[in-house]
C-alpha positions as CSV (number, residue, x, y, z in Angstrom):
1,X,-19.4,-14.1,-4.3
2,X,-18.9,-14.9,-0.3
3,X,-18.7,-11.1,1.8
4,X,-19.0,-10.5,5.5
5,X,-21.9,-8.2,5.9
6,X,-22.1,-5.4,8.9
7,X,-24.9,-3.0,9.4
8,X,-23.6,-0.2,11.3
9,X,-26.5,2.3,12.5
10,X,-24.5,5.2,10.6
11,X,-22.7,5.1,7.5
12,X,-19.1,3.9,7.7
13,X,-16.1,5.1,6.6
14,X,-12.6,3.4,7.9
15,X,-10.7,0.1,7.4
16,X,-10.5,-3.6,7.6
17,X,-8.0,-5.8,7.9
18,X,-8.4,-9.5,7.7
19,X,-5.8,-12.1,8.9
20,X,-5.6,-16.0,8.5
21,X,-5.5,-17.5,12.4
22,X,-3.1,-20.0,13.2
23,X,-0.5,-19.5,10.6
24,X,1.9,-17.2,11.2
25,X,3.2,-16.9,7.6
26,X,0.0,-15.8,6.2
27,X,-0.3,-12.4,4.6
28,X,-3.3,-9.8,5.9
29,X,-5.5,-8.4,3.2
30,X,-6.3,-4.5,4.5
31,X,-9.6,-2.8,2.9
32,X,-10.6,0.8,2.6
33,X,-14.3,0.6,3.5
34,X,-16.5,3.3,2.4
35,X,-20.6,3.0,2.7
36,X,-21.4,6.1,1.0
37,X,-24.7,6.7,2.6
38,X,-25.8,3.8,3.4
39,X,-25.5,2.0,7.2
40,X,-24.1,-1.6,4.8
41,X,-20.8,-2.5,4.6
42,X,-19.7,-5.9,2.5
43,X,-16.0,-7.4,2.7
44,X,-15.3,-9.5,-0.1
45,X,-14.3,-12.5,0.3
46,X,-13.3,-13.8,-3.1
47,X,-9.5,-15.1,-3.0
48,X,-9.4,-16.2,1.0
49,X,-9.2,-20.4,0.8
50,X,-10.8,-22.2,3.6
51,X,-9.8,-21.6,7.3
52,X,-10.1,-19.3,10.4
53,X,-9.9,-15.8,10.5
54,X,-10.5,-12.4,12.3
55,X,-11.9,-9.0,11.0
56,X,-10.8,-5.9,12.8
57,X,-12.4,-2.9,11.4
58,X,-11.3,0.4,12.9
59,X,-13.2,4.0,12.2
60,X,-13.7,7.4,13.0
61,X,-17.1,9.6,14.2
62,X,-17.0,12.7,15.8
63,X,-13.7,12.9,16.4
64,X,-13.9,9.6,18.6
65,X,-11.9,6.4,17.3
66,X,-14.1,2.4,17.7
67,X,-12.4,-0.8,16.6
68,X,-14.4,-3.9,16.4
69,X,-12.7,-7.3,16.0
70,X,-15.1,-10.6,15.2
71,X,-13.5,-14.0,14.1
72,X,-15.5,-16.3,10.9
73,X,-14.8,-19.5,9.1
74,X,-14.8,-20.0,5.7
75,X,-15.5,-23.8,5.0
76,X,-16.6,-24.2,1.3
77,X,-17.2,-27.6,-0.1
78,X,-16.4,-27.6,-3.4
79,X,-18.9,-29.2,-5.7
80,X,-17.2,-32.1,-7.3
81,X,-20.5,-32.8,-9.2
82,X,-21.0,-31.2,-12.2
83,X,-24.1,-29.0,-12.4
84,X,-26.6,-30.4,-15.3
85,X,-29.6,-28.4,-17.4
């Protein structure tokens, strides 16, 4: 399974939101986002098709509010050969 991996130097706890670039029409998939205790957060991926998009994720520590937006691609090629044993 494909995830966007961040490593936050604190645990996280907030959101993320993912939108498709260049087509207007596309819907947004929104994420609660909890690390527990650890400083790793994975987005799934499963379900998006190939294309552009952009992340935000937006949290909360110590009372003081950080957004962080990065863009990706997701460019799978599917594998038309069947695998053999």
């Amino acid at each position: 399974m494909k995830t966007l991996k961040f490593n936050f130097s604190h645990p996280f706890k907030g959101h993320a939101l993912i939108k498709m670039l260049g087509n207007a029409n596309a819907l947004c998939k929104h994420f609660l986002v909890d690390s527990k205790e650890s400083s790793l957060i994975e987005i799934p991926l499963n379900g998006f098709r190939n294309g552009k998009y952009k992340v935000t994720l937006d949290w909360e520590i110590d009372n003081r509010f950080f957004t962080h937006q990065q863009n990706f691609e997701i460019n799978e090629i599917p594998n038309l050969i069947p695998a053999t044993s």
